[in-house]
N, C-alpha and C positions, 0 to 999 in steps of 0.2 A: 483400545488400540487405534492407532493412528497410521495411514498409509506413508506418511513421512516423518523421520525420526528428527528433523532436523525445528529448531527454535532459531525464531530470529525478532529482535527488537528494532522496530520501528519508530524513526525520531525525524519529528519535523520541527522545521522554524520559518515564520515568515518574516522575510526582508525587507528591507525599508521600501524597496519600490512593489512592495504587493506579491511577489511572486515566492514560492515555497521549495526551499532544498530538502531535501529528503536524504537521509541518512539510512545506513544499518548496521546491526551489529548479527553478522550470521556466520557461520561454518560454510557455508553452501554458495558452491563461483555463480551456479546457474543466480542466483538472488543477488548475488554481488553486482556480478554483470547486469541486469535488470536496474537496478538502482544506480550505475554507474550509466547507463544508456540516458535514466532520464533526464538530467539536471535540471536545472530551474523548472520548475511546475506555475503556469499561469490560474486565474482562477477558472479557462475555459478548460482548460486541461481537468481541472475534480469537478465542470459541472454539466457540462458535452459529451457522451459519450461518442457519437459521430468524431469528435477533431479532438480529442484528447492523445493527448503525447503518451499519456499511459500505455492505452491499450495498441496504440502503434508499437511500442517498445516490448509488451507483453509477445505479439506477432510473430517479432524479431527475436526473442531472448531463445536461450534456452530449456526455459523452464517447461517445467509438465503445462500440460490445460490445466489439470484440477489444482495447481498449486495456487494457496490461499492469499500470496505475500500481494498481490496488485489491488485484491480487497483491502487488506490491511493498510496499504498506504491511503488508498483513495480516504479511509474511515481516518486514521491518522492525521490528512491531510483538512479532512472538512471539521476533525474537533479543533486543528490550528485556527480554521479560516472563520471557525465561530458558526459554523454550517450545524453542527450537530453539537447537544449539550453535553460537554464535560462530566454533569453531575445523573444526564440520562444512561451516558454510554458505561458510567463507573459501575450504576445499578444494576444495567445488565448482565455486568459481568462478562466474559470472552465470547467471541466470535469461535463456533464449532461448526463439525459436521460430525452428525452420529450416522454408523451404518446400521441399519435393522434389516435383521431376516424377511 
């Protein structure tokens, strides 16, 4: 069981001058909005937590605290920028959160 019902796909590309747009495909405005908040992503933005656009927009959005989507981009965003291995993060398989009694 999962505390949120909602699924969302995360799609990034990076552009000729370096910088990463970040797409989604979600049911959910709070995520919409978020990903509409950030536009172009630099690479201090996935490597600063201090001066990242992310977690300013995170702040601002609407979304819950525990929601997972601003992980999901950042991880997204560093297999685009060649930060993290493709063939590591496939192995792992998905990013979760189990609840235990």
């Amino acid at each position: 069981m999962t505390v949120c019902d909602r699924e969302h796909i995360i799609e990034v590309s990076q552009r000729d001058d370096g910088d990463f747009d970040v797409k989604a495909v979600t049911q959910c405005d709070h995520v919409r909005e978020f990903i509409e908040m950030l536009g172009p992503l630099s690479i201090v933005d996935l490597t600063d937590k201090k001066n990242s656009k992310v977690w300013e927009c995170v702040k601002n959005s609407k979304m819950s605290s525990t929601c997972l989507t601003p992980a999901a981009v950042l991880n997204a965003c560093w297999l685009e920028a060649g930060l993290l291995s493709k063939n590591l993060a496939k192995s792992r398989g998905s990013i979760s959160v189990e609840y235990l009694d």
